[in-house]
ZAMARGU-4260 file (C-alpha; in steps of 0.2 Angstrom, whole numbers, plus 5000, padded with zeros to 4 digits):
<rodrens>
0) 5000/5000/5000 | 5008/5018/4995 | 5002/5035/5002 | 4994/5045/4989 | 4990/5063/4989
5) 4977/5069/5002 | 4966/5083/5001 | 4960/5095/5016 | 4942/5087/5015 | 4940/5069/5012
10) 4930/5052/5015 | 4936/5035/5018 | 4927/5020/5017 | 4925/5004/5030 | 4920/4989/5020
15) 4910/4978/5030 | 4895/4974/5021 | 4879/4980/5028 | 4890/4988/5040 | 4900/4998/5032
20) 4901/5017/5036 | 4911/5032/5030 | 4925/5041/5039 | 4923/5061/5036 | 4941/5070/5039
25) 4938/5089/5036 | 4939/5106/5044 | 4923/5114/5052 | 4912/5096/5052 | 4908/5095/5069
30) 4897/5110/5069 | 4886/5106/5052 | 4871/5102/5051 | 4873/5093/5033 | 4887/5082/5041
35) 4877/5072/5051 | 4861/5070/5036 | 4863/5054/5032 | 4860/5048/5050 | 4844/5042/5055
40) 4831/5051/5063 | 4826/5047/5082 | 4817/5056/5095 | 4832/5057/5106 | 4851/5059/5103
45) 4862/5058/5117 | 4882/5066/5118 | 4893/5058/5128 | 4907/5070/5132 | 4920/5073/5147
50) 4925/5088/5156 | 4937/5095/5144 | 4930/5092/5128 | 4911/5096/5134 | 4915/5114/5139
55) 4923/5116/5121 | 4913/5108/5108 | 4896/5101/5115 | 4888/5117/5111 | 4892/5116/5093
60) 4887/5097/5091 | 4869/5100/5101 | 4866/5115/5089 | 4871/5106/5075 | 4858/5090/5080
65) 4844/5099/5083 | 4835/5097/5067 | 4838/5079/5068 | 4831/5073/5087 | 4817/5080/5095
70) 4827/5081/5110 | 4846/5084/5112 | 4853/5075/5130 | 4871/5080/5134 | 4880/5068/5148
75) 4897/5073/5154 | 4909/5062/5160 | 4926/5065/5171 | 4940/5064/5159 | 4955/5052/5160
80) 4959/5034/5158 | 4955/5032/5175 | 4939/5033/5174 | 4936/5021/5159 | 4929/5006/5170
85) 4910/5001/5175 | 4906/5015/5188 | 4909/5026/5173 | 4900/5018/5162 | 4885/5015/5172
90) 4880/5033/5172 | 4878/5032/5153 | 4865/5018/5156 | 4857/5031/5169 | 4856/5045/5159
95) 4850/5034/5144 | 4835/5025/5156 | 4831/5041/5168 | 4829/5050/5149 | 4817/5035/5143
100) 4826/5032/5128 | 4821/5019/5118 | 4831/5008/5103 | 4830/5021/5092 | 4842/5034/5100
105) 4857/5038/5092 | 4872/5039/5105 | 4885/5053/5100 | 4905/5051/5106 | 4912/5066/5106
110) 4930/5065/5115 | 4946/5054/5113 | 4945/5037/5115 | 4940/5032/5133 | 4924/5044/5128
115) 4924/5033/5110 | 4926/5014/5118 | 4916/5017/5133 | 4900/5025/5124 | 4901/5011/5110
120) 4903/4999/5123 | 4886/5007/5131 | 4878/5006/5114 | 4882/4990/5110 | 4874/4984/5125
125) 4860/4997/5130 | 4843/4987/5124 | 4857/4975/5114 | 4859/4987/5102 | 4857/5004/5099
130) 4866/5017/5084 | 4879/5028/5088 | 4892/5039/5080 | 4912/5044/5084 | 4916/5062/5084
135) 4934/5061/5091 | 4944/5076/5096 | 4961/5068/5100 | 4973/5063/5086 | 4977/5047/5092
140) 4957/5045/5093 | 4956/5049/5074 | 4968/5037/5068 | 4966/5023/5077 | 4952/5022/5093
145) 4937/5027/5083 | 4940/5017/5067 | 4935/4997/5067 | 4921/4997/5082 | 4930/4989/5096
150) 4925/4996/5110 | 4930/4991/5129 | 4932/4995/5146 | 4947/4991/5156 | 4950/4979/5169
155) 4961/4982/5185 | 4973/4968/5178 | 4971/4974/5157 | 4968/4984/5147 | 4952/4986/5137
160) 4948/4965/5142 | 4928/4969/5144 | 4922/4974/5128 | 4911/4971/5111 | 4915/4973/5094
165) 4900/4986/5088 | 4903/4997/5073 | 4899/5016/5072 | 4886/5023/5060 | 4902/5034/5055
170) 4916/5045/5061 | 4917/5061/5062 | 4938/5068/5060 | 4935/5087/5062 | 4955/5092/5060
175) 4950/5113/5069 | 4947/5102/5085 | 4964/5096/5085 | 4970/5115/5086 | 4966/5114/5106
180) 4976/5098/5109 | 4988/5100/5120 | 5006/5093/5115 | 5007/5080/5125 | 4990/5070/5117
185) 4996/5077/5101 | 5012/5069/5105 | 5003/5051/5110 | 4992/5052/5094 | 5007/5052/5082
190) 5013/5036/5091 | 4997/5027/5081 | 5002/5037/5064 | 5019/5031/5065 | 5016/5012/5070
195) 5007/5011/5051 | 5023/5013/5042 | 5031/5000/5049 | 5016/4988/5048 | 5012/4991/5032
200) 5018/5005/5022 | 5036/5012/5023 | 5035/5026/5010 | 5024/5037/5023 | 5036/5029/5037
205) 5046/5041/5025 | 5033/5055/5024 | 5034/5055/5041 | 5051/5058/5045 | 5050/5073/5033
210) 5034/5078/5037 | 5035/5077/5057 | 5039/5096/5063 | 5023/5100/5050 | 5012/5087/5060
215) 5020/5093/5075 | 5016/5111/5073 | 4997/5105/5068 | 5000/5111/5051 | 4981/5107/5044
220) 4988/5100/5028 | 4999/5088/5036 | 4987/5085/5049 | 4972/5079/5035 | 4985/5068/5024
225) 4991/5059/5039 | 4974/5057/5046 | 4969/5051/5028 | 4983/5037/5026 | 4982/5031/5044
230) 4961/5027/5041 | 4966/5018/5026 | 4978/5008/5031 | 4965/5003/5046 | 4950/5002/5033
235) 4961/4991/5022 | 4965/4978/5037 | 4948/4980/5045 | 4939/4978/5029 | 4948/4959/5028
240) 4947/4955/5048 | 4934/4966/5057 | 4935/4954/5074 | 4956/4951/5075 | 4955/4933/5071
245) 4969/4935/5061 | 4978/4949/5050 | 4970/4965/5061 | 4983/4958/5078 | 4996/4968/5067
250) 4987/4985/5071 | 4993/4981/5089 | 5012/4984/5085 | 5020/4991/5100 | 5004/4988/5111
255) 5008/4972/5118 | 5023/4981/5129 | 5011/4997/5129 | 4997/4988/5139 | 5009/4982/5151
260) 5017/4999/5153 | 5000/5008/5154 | 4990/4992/5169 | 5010/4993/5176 | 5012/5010/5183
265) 4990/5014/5185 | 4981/5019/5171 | 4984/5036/5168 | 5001/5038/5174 | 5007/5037/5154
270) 4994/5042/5141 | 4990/5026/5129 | 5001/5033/5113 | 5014/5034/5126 | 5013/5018/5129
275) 5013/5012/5110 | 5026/5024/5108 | 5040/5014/5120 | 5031/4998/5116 | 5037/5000/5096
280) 5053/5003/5101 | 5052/4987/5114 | 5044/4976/5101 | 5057/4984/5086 | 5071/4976/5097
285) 5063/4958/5099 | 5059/4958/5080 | 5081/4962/5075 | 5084/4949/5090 | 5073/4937/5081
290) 5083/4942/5063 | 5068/4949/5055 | 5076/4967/5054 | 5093/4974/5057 | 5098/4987/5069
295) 5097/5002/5058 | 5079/4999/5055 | 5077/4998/5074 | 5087/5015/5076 | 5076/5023/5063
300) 5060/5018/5072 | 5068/5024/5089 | 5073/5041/5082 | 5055/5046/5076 | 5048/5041/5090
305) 5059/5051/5102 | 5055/5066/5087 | 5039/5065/5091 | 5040/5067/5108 | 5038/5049/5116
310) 5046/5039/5128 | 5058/5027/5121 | 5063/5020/5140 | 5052/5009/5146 | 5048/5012/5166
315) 5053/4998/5178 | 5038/4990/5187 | 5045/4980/5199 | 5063/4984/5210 | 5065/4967/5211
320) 5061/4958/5196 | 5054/4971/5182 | 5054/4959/5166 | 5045/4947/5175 | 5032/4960/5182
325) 5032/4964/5161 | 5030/4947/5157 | 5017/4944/5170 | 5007/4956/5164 | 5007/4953/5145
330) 5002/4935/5150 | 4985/4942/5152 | 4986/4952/5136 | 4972/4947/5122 | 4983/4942/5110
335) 4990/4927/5123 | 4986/4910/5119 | 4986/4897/5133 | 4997/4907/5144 | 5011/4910/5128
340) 5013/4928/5124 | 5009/4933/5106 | 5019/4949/5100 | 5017/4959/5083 | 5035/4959/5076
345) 5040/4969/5059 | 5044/4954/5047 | 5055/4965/5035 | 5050/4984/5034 | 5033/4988/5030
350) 5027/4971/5035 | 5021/4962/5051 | 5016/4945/5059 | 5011/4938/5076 | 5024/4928/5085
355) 5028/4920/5099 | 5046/4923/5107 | 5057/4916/5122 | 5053/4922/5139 | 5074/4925/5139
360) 5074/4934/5124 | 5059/4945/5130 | 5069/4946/5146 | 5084/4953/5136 | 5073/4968/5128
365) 5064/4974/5141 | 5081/4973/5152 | 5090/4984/5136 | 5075/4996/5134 | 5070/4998/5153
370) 5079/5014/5163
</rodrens>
């Protein structure tokens, strides 16, 4: 798959059959009444928000619904990966039943991606099923946590393991909102754009090295044609393995390590594209100790990542024994199969695969890649 040239307004498709739904990338969408036409009518709409997006954008979004639903609800939530967990999730049940809502109502995400999973995960299971649509305000939302419908809640002992796969109606990527970012999720939200290249397209692994002061200072152009690439790399792999039995595992490059990292030191303690950030460098080193790539591959990785203001040192977890607490913790990892750790490893640039490797070897990474 090659990048091609992007546009500052564009559409991308998720093939799924009778599930399929656009991806709308664009400046001033959040706010138009004619982006949201194509969505079906209902007596009630609900927006899930959080503190911090509410206060900047629900306004816009309720204004913009109004013709379509009788009633317009708003329900903000605290923000932070803290809160992504059943308490938190039960107030949108709440606010859905206190408001008599009935199958028909169309659920709104508008935030990054806790406010994405947890409110899918909601209408997935409120009534066994009812619409909804991502509006996502982070970056790393746009790229990678509102596209493909999997939607979760996290676990004290993992990541995102309480979950469905429930796809949106559409997703809304409304680049002006990413003008308010601050630079540290902008920072986390290049971690998923970069982890395509690798995966699956090494000429915008190149784009990106030249390209990443332009993304870095939110330079709209940059911004829509990374945005662009990034959803069709995800449509392309989703289109062909919408529930990860197979070839959509690559997507979690770096995330294996990252999940550890992110259920290691508390949620919230290191933002999820932090996570992936270290995690590609981590799992960049187990792929050249397995003699898929060499060690200037592994050095260019490591240098875009740091670019882009990530972590490339993982934290220790334990005084004791920190790769074991690592290993202990990706045993529980989704991708694990009968207790064996499963990691994406680069197979040769721009391609991936999911293997298993030595508890030693692992050992020897995260010992190398741990300050």
């Amino acid at each position: 798959m090659q990048a091609n040239s992007s546009p500052m307004s564009a559409q991308v498709q998720i093939e799924l059959a009778e599930r399929s739904y656009p991806i709308v990338i664009g400046s001033k969408l959040l706010g138009a009444a004619l982006t949201y036409q194509q969505l079906p009518k209902a007596a009630c709409a609900l927006v899930v928000s959080n503190t911090t997006v509410a206060p900047l954008y629900a306004a816009q979004l309720m204004q913009a619904l109004q013709s379509h639903y009788g009633q317009v609800l708003l329900l903000t939530l605290p923000d932070g990966e803290a809160h992504k967990d059943w308490p938190t999730l039960q107030l949108i049940f709440d606010a859905l039943l206190e408001n008599g809502c009935d199958r028909k109502t169309v659920l709104f995400a508008l935030g990054g991606g806790v406010v994405g999973d947890m409110t899918g995960f909601a209408a997935a299971s409120y009534m066994r099923g009812v619409p909804f649509v991502q509006i996502p305000t982070t970056l790393l939302a746009q790229v990678d946590s509102s596209v493909g419908g999997k939607t979760a809640i996290n676990h004290p002992q993992g990541k995102n393991m309480i979950g469905a796969f429930y796809q949106p109606l559409q997703v809304v990527c409304d680049l002006d909102v990413l003008q308010t970012l601050p630079d540290r999720e902008l920072s986390a939200g290049l971690a998923e754009i970069i982890k395509y290249g690798p995966i699956a397209d090494m000429a915008f692994f190149a784009w990106l090295e030249s390209n990443l002061d332009a993304l870095l200072a939110k330079e709209p152009a940059a911004l829509a044609h990374a945005i662009r690439r990034s959803c069709e790399i995800k449509a392309w792999v989703v289109g062909q393995d919408e529930r990860e039995s197979g070839l959509r595992a690559i997507l979690n490059f770096g995330h294996t390590f990252g999940h550890a990292i992110e259920s290691g030191l508390g949620y919230g303690e290191w933002l999820h594209g932090e996570g992936v950030g270290c995690g590609m460098v981590m799992a960049a080193h187990l792929s050249q100790r397995l003699g898929l790539v060499d060690l200037a591959f592994v050095e260019r990785l490591t240098q875009l990542v740091s670019r882009a203001g990530l972590p490339v040192k993982g934290p220790m977890l334990s005084a004791t024994d920190n790769a074991g607490r690592y290993l202990e913790l990706m045993r529980i990892d989704k991708k694990s199969e009968a207790g064996e750790i499963r990691f994406v490893v680069i197979d040769g640039p721009g391609q991936a695969a999911v293997r298993a490797a030595p508890d030693a070897l692992v050992r020897e990474v995260i010992d190398l890649c741990c300050a």
